[in-house]
C-alpha positions as CSV (number, residue, x, y, z in Angstrom):
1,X,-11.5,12.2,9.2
2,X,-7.7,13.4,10.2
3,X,-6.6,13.7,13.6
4,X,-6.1,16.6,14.7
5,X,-8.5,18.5,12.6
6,X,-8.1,22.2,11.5
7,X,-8.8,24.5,8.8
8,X,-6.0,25.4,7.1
9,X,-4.6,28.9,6.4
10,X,-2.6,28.2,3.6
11,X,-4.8,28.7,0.5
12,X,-3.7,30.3,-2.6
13,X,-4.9,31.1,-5.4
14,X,-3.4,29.5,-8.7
15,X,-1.1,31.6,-10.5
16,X,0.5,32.9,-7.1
17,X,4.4,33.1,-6.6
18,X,5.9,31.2,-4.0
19,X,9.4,33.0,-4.0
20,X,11.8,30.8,-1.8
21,X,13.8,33.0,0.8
22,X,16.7,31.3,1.2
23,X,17.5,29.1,-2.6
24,X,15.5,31.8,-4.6
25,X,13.4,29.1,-6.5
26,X,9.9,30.3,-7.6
27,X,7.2,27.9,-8.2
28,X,3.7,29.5,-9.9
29,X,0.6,28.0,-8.5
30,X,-1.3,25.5,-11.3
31,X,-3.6,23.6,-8.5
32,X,-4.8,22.4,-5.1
33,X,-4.3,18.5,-4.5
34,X,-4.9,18.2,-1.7
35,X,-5.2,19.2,2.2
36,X,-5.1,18.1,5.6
37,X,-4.0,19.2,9.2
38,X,-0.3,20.5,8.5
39,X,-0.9,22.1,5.2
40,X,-2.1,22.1,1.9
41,X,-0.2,20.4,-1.0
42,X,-0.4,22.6,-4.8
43,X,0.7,20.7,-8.0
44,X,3.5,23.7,-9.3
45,X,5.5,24.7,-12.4
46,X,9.3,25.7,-12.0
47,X,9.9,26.5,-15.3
48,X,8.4,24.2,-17.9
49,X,8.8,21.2,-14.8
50,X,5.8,20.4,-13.2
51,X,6.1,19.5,-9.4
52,X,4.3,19.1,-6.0
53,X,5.3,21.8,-3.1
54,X,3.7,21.1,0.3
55,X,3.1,24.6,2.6
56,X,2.6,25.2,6.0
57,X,2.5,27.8,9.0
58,X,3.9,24.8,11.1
59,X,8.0,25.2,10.6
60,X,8.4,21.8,12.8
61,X,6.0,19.8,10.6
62,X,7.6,20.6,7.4
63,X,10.9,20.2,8.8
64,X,9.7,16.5,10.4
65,X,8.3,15.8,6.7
66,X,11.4,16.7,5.2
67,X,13.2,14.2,7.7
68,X,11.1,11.5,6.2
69,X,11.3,11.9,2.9
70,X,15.1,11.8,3.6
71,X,14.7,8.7,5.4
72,X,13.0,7.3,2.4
73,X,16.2,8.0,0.0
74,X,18.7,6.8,3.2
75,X,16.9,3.4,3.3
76,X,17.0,2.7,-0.7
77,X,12.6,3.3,0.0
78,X,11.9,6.5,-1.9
79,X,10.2,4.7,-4.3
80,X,7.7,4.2,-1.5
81,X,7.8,8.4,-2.0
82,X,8.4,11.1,-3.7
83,X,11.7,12.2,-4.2
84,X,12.6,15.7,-2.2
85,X,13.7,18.6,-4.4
86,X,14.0,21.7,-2.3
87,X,13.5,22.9,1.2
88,X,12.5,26.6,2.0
89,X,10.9,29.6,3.8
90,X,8.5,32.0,1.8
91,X,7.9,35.4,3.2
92,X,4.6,36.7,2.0
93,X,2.3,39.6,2.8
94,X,-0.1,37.1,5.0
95,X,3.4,36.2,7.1
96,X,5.7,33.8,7.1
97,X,5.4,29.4,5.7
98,X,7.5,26.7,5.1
99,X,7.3,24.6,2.0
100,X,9.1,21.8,0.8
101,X,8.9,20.8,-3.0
102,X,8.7,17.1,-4.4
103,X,8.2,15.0,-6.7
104,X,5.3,15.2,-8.9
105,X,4.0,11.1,-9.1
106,X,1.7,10.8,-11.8
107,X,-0.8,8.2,-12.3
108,X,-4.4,6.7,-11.2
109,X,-5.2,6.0,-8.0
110,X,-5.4,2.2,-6.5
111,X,-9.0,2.0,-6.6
112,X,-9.1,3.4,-10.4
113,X,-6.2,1.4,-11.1
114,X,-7.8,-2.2,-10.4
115,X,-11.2,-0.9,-11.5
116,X,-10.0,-0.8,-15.6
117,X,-7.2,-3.2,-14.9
118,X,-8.5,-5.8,-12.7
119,X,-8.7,-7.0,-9.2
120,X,-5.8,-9.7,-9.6
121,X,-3.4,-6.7,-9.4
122,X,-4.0,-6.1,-5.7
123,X,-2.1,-8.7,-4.4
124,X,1.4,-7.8,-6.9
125,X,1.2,-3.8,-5.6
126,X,0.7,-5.4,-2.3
127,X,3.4,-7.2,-2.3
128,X,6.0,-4.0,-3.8
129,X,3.9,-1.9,-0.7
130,X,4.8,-4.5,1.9
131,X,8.8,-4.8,0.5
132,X,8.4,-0.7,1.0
133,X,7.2,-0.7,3.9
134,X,9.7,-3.2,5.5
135,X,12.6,-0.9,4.2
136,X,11.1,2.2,5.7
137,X,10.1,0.4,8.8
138,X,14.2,-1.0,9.3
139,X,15.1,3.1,8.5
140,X,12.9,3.5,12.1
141,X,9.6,5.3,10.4
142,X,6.0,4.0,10.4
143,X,3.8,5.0,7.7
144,X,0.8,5.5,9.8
145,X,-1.7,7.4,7.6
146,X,-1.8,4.4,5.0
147,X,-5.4,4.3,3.3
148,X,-6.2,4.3,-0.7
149,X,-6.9,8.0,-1.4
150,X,-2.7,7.9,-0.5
151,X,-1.9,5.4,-3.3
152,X,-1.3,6.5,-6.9
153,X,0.1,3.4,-9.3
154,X,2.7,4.9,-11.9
155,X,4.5,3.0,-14.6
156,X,4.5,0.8,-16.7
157,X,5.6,-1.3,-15.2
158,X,2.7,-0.6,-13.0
159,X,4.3,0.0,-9.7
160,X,2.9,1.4,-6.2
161,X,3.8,4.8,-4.6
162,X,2.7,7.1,-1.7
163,X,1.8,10.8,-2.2
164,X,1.3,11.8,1.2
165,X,3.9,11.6,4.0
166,X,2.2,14.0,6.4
167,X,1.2,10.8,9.4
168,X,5.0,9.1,9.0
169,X,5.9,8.9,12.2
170,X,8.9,7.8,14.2
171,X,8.7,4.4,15.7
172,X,7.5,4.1,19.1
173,X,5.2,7.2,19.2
174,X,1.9,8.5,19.1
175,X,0.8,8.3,15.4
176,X,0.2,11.8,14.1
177,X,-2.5,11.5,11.6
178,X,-4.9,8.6,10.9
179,X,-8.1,8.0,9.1
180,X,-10.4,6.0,10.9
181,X,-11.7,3.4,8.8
182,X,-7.8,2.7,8.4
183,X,-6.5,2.4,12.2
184,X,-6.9,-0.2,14.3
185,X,-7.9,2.1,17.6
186,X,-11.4,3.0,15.3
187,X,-11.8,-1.1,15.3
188,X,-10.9,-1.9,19.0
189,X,-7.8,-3.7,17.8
190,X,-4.8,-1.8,19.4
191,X,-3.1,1.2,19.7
192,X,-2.4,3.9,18.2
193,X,1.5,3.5,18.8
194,X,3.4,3.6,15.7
195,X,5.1,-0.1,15.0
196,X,5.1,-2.2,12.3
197,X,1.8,-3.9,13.2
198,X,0.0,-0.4,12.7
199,X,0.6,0.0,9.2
200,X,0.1,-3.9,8.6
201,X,-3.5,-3.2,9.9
202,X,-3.4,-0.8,7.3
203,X,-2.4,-3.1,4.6
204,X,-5.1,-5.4,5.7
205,X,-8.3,-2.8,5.1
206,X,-6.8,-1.5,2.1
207,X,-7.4,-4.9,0.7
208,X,-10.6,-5.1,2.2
209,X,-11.9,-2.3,0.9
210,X,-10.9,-2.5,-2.9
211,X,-13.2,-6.1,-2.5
212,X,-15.7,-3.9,-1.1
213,X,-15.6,-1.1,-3.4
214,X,-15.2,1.5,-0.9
215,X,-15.3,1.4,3.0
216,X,-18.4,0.3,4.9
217,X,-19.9,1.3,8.0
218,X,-18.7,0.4,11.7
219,X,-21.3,-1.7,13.1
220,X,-20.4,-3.8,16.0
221,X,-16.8,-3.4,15.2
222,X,-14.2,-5.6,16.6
223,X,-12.7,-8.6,14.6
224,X,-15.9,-10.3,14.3
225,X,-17.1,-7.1,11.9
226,X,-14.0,-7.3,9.8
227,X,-14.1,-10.9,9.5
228,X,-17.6,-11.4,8.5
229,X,-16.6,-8.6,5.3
230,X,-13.8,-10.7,4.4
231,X,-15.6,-13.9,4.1
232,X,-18.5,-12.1,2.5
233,X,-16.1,-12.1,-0.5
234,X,-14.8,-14.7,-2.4
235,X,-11.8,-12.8,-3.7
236,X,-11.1,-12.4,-0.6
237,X,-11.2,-16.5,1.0
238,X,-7.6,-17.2,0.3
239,X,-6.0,-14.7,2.1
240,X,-8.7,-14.8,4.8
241,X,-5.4,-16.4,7.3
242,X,-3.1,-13.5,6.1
243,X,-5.8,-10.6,6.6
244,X,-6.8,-11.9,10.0
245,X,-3.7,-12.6,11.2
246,X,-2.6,-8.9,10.2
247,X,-5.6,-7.2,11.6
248,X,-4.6,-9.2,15.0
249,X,-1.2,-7.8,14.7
250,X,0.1,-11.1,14.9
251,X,2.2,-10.3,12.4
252,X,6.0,-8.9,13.5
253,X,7.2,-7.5,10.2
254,X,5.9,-6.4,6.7
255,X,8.4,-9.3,5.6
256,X,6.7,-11.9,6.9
257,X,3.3,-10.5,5.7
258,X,4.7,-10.7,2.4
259,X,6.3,-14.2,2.7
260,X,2.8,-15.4,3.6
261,X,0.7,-13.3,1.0
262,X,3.0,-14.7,-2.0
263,X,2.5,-18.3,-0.8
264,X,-1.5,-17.4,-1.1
265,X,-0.8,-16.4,-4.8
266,X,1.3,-19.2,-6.0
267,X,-0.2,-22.0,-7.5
268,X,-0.4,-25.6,-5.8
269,X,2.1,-27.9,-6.6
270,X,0.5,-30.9,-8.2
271,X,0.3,-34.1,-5.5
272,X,3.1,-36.8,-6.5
273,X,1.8,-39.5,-4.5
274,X,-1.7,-41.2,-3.7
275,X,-2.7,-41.1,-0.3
276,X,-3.0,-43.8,2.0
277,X,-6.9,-43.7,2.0
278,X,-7.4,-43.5,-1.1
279,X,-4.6,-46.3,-2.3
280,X,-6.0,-49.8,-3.1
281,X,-6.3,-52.3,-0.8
282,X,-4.2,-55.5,-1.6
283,X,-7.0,-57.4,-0.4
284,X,-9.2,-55.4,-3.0
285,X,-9.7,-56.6,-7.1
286,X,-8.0,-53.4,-9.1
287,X,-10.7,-52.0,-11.7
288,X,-9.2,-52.2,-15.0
289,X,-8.7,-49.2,-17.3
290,X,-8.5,-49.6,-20.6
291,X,-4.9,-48.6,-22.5
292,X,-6.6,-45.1,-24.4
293,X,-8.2,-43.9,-21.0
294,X,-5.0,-44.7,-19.3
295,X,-3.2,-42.3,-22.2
296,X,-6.3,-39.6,-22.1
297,X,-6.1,-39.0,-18.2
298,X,-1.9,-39.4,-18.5
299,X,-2.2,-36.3,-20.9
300,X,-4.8,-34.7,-18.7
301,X,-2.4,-34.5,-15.9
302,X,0.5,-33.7,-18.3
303,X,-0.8,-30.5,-19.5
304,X,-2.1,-29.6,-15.8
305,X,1.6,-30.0,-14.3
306,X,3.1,-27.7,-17.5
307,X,-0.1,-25.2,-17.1
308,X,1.0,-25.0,-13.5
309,X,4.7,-24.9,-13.9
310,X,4.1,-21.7,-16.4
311,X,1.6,-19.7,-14.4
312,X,4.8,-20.3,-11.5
313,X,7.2,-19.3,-13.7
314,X,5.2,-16.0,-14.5
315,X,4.0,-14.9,-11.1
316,X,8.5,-15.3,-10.2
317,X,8.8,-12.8,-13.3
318,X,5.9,-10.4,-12.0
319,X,6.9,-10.2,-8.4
320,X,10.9,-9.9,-10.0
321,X,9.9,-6.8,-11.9
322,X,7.6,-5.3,-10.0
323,X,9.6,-5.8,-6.8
């Protein structure tokens, strides 16, 4: 569900013209993608180059679209979205649209993505979405409409991007379009004022909801609700104190989200020292080992501190390439 909700006027059938008035591109119609309050979005061919061109009746909401996808490129976050490729007016025999045309991202979505590839890849895309969304935050934008069905994974290197810009809003607004499973108001857990903390929420239930397969029904609602589904999964228990701390907006920057959710990920460093309780008393006979259990338990640990020092080194590489 999109807020506002309207039927959209802009459907065409594929094979149409869209004949640009003022840089006399043409783009033929191949397919819908996709729909929502301020227009409907057609996968296009300009030649033999495929793209994605975005029309509506509403001038201002192409022209506030436009303005984010330029913000994107400004703030060295377009990989967050597609890249703009033209800007226009199309006079046609039902009146008068605006279009913009983009980039064409190619690729599954998040939920098909980890479904063939695994669950361990949420929390690397997470971490590339969160270093995105800090940049586009600092350029003044919040995402605001942030849910899976907006997430396509391109590559390799597998890497993270949005399709849909239509709910970026500026900071400090209303936010223009929101899903409900998605925004913190649906939950009881804040406004719907577009800050950093809004899309973090976000963040949070898009995790949530790849555990859970899909969303789930608002019961109660509340933090108790969201809680009890994150502790209902066991994929989910290590980053129970980043999700809840996100889904309480306690959280002032998609930086710091990230700082926290990478120390979740990395594995423990090895305890150098034997602690106090557990060290022999001198007042206590020491049990004697003998020399080839001593050597099997010395190699035990050996291997366990190389394992660990490895599975670092890799994660670095990951979140280094991916990031």
């Amino acid at each position: 569900m999109m807020n506002p909700s309207s039927k959209s006027p802009c459907r065409f059938r594929p094979g149409a013209v869209i004949a640009g008035k003022w840089h006399r591109n043409e783009y033929v119609l191949v397919k819908e993608l996709g729909n929502g309050a301020n227009g409907v979005v057609y996968l296009v061919k300009k030649g033999n180059t495929e793209a994605a061109l975005k029309i509506s009746g509403n001038g201002v909401s192409i022209t506030s679209e436009v303005n984010v996808l330029q913000s994107f490129a400004k703030a060295r976050g377009h990989a967050l979205g597609p890249l703009l490729l033209d800007v226009d007016d199309w006079i046609s025999p039902e009146g008068r649209f605006s279009f913009y045309v983009m980039e064409y991202i190619k690729g599954p979505g998040l939920q098909q993505f980890l479904s063939y590839k695994g669950r361990e890849w949420m929390h690397v895309l997470l971490l590339q979405l969160l270093n995105d969304l800090d940049l586009l935050h600092k350029s003044g934008w919040v995402f605001g409409d942030l849910k899976p069905e907006n997430l396509i994974v391109t590559g390799p290197p597998p890497r993270i991007r949005c399709i849909d810009v239509g709910g970026t809003t500026k900071i400090g607004r209303a936010i223009k379009e929101y899903t409900e499973f998605y925004d913190r108001g649906y939950w009881g857990l804040g406004s719907r004022k577009a800050e950093p903390s809004y899309d973090l929420f976000a963040v949070a239930m898009v995790m949530v909801a790849a555990a859970h397969k899909g969303n789930f029904r608002k019961a109660e609602g509340g933090i108790g609700q969201l809680l009890t589904a994150v502790r209902n999964k066991e994929e989910l228990l290590p980053y129970e104190h980043v999700l809840s701390s996100a889904l309480l907006g306690k959280y002032a920057s998609a930086r710091e989200m990230r700082n926290e959710l990478l120390g979740c990920i990395a594995p423990p460093k090895p305890e150098s020292t034997v602690s106090a309780s557990k060290a022999p008393s001198s007042t206590q006979p020491l049990k004697r080992h003998s020399p080839g259990k001593n050597k099997k338990n010395s190699g035990k640990r050996e291997t366990f501190y190389v394992i660990s020092f490895m599975a670092l080194l890799y994660l670095v590489y990951i979140v280094v390439q991916l990031s």
